[in-house]
N, C-alpha and C positions, 0 to 999 in steps of 0.2 A: 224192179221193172222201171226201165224210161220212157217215163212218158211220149206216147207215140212210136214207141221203139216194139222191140220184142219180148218177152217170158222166156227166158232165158232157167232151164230147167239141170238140174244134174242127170248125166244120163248112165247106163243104156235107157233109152224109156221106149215105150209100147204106148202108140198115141190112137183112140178110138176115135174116126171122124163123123160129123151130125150122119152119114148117109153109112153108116156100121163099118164102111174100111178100117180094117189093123194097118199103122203105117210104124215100123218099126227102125230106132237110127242105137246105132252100139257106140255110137260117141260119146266122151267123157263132159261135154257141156252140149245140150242144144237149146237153139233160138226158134222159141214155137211164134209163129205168127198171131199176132194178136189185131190186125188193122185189115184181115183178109184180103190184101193187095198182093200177096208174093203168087208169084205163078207156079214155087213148088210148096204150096198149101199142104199139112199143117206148120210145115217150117218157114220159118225166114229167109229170104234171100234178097232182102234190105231197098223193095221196093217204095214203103214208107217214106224213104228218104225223097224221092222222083216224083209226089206228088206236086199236081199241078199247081202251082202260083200264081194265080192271074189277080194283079194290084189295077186296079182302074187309078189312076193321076188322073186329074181334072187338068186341062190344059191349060198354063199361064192365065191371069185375065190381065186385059189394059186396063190399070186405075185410072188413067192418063196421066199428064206431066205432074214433076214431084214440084 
């Protein structure tokens, strides 16, 4: 697993979600969400990545003349 990334599982696999849904994928690798940001919940579809960034910079200061 990477960190912040997905659970990357050998498949077919049969995935039970917290509210009882069977969500079933017959693909030979799946990417199970682990950051609950993907919109198609329990897999990944690499919303992780699109998390918001916000860096606060303090603006320049004047030391005054060098």
């Amino acid at each position: 697993m990477v960190a912040g990334g997905p659970l990357l599982v050998e498949g077919p696999v049969e995935v039970v979600t917290d509210d009882g849904r069977v969500v079933v994928s017959d693909r030979c690798v799946v990417a199970l969400c682990v950051c609950r940001r993907s919109r198609r919940y329990p897999f990944c579809d690499t919303s992780h990545r699109r998390r918001d960034r916000r860096v606060s910079e303090a603006p320049p200061t004047d030391s005054g003349p060098d």
